[in-house]
Backbone bond lengths (Angstrom), bond angles and torsions (degrees), N, CA, C in turn:
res aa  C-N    CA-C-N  psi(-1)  N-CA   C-N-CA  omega(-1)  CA-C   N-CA-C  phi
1 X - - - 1.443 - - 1.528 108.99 -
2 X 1.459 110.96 125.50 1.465 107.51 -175.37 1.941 97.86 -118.35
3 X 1.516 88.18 118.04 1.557 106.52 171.24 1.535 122.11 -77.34
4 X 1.415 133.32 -35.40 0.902 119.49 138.21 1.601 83.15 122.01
5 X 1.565 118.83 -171.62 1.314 117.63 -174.14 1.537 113.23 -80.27
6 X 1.779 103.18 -43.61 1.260 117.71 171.29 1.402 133.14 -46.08
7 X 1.741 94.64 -42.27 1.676 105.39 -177.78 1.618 113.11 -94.80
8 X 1.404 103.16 -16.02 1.584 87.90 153.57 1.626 129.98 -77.06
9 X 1.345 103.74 -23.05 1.832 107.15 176.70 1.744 82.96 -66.31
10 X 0.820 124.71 -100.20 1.817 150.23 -164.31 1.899 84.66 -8.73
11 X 1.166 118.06 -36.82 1.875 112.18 -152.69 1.793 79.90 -86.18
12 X 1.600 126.48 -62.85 1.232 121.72 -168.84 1.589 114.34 -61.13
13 X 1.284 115.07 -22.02 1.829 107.39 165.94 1.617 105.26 -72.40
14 X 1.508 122.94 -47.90 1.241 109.68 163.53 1.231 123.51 -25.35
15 X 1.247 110.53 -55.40 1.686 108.65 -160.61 1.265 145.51 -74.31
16 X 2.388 76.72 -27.83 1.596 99.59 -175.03 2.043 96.28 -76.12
17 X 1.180 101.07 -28.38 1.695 108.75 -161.01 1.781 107.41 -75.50
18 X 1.175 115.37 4.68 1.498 132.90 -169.76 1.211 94.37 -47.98
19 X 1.539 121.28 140.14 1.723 128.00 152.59 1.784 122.09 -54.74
20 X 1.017 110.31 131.83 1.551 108.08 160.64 1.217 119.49 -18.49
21 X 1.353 120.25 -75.26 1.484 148.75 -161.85 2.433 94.97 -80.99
22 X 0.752 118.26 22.76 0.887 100.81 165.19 1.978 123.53 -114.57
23 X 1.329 110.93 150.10 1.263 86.88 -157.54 1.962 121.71 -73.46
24 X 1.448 100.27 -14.93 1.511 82.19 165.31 1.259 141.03 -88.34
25 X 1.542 107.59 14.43 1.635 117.60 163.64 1.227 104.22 -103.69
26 X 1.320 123.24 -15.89 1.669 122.40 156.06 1.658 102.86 -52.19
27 X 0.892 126.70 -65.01 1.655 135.79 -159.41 1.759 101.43 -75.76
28 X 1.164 106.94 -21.44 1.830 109.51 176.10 0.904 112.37 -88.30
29 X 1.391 130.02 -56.98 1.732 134.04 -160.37 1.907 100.26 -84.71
30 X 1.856 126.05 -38.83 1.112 98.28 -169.14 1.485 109.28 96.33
31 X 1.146 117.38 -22.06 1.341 120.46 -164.81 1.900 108.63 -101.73
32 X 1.846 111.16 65.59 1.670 87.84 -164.73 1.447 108.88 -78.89
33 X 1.495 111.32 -3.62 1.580 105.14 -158.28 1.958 90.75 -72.53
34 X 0.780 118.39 -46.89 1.680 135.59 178.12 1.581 92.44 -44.12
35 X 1.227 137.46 -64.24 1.106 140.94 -126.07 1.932 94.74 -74.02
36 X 2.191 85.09 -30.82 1.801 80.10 -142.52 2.149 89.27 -88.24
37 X 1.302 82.08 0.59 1.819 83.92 175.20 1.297 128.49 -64.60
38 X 1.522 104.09 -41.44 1.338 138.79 -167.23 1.508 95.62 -65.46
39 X 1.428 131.45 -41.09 1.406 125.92 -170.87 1.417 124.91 -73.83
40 X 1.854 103.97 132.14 1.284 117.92 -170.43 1.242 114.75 -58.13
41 X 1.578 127.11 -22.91 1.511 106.20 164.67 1.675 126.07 -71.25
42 X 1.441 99.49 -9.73 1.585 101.70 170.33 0.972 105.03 -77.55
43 X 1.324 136.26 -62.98 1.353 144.59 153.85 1.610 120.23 16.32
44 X 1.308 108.71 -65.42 1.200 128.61 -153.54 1.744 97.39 -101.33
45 X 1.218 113.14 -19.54 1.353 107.26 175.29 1.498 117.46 -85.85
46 X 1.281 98.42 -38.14 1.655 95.06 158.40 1.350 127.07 -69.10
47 X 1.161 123.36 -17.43 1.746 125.01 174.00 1.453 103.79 -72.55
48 X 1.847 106.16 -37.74 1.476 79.61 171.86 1.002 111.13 -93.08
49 X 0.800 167.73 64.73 1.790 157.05 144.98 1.588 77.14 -105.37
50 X 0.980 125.07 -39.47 1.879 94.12 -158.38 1.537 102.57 -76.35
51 X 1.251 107.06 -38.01 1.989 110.79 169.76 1.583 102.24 -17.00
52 X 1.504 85.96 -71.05 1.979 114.28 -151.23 1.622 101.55 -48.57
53 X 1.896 104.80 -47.58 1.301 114.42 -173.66 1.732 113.85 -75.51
54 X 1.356 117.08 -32.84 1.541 100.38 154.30 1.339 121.96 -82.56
55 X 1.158 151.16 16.77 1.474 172.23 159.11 1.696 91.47 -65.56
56 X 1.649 102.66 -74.58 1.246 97.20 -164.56 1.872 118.31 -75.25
57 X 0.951 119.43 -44.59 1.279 119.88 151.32 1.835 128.11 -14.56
58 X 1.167 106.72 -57.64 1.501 120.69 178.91 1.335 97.83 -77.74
59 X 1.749 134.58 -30.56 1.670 116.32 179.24 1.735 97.06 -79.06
60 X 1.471 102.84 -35.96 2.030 87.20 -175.58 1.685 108.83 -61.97
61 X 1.184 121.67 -27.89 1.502 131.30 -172.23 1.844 96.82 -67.20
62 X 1.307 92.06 -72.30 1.218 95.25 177.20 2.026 135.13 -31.62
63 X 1.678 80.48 -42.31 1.612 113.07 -176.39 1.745 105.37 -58.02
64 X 1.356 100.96 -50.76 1.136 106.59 -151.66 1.640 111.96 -91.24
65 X 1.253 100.43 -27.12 1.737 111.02 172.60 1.694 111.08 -109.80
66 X 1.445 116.15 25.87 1.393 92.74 164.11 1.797 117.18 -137.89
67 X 1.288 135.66 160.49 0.938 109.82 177.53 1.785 127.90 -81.95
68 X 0.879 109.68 -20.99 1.146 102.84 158.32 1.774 133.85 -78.67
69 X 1.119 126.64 161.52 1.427 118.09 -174.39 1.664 108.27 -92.11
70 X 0.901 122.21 119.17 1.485 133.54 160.24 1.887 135.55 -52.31
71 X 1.090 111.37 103.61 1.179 107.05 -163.10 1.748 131.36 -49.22
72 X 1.165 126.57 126.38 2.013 103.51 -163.87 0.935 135.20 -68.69
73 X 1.326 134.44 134.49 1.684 131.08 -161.35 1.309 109.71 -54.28
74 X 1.271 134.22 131.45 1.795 131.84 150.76 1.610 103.37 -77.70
75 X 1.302 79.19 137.98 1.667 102.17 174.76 1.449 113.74 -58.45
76 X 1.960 117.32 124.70 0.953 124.78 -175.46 2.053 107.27 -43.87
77 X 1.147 121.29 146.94 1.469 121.24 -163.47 1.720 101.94 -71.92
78 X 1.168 136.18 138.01 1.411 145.52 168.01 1.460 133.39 -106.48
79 X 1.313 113.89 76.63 1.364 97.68 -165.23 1.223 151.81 -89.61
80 X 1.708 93.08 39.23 1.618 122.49 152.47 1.583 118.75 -106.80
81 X 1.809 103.78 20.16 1.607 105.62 -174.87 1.699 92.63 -107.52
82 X 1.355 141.63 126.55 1.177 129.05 174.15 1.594 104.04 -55.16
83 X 1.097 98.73 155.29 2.042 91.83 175.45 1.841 85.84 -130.32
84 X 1.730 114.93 67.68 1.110 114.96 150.96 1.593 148.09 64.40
85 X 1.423 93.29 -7.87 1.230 119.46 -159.90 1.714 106.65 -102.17
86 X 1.418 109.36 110.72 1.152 117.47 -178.38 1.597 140.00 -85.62
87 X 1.330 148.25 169.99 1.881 125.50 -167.11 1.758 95.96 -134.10
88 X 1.614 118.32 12.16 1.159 110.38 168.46 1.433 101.68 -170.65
89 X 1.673 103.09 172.81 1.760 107.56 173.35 1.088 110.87 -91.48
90 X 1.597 105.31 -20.75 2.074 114.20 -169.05 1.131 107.58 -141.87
91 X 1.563 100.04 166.19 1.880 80.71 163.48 1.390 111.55 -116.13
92 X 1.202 125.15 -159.18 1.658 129.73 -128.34 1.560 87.40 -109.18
93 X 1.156 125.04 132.08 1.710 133.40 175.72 1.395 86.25 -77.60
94 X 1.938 113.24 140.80 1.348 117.36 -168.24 1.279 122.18 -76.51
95 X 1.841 115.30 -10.43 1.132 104.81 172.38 1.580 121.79 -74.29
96 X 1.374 97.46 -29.34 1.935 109.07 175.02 1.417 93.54 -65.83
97 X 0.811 147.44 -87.70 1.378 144.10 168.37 1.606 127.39 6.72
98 X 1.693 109.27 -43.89 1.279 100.57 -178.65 1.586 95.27 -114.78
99 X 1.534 124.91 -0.88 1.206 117.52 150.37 1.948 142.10 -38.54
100 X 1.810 73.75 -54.85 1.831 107.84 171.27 1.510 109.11 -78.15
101 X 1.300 111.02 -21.30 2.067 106.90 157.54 1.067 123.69 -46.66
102 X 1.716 100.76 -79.78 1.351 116.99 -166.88 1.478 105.60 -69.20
103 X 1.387 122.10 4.26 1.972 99.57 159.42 1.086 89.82 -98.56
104 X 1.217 161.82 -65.85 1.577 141.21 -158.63 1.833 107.58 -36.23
């Protein structure tokens, strides 16, 4: 396969422009503790905790200097946190199970 002059510039901007979190600048730089920082699901898990923690902050503030009582923050929503919610009471006896297969 011949890349040509063009597609070799285009492959080395690729490479230099690589994400943190991707794994072949994981395997180049050496650096995984960096790598796994850099990722937007970490990212986002720390933004929320700080939500939740100024959430709760403003109900103790609230709590403590007002006369009325302040209602309690719900936790900003996570949607790698299950929120509990279940799709049966039981589960499926295996013959119903491969009954409800073989018609799909």
């Amino acid at each position: 396969m011949n890349l040509g002059a063009a597609g070799v510039v285009a492959l080395v901007h690729f490479y230099k422009h690589l994400s943190a979190d991707s794994a072949t600048w994981r395997a180049q730089s050496g650096y995984k503790e960096i790598s796994e920082w850099s990722s937007t699901f970490k990212t986002n898990m720390l933004l929320a905790d700080i939500v939740d923690s100024i959430a709760w902050f403003n109900y103790s503030f609230a709590s403590a200097y007002s006369k009325r009582k302040p209602k309690k923050p719900t936790t900003y929503p996570r949607p790698w946190v299950s929120t509990g919610q279940t799709l049966g009471k039981e589960p499926i006896p295996v013959k119903d199970f491969w009954n409800w297969w073989n018609k799909q």
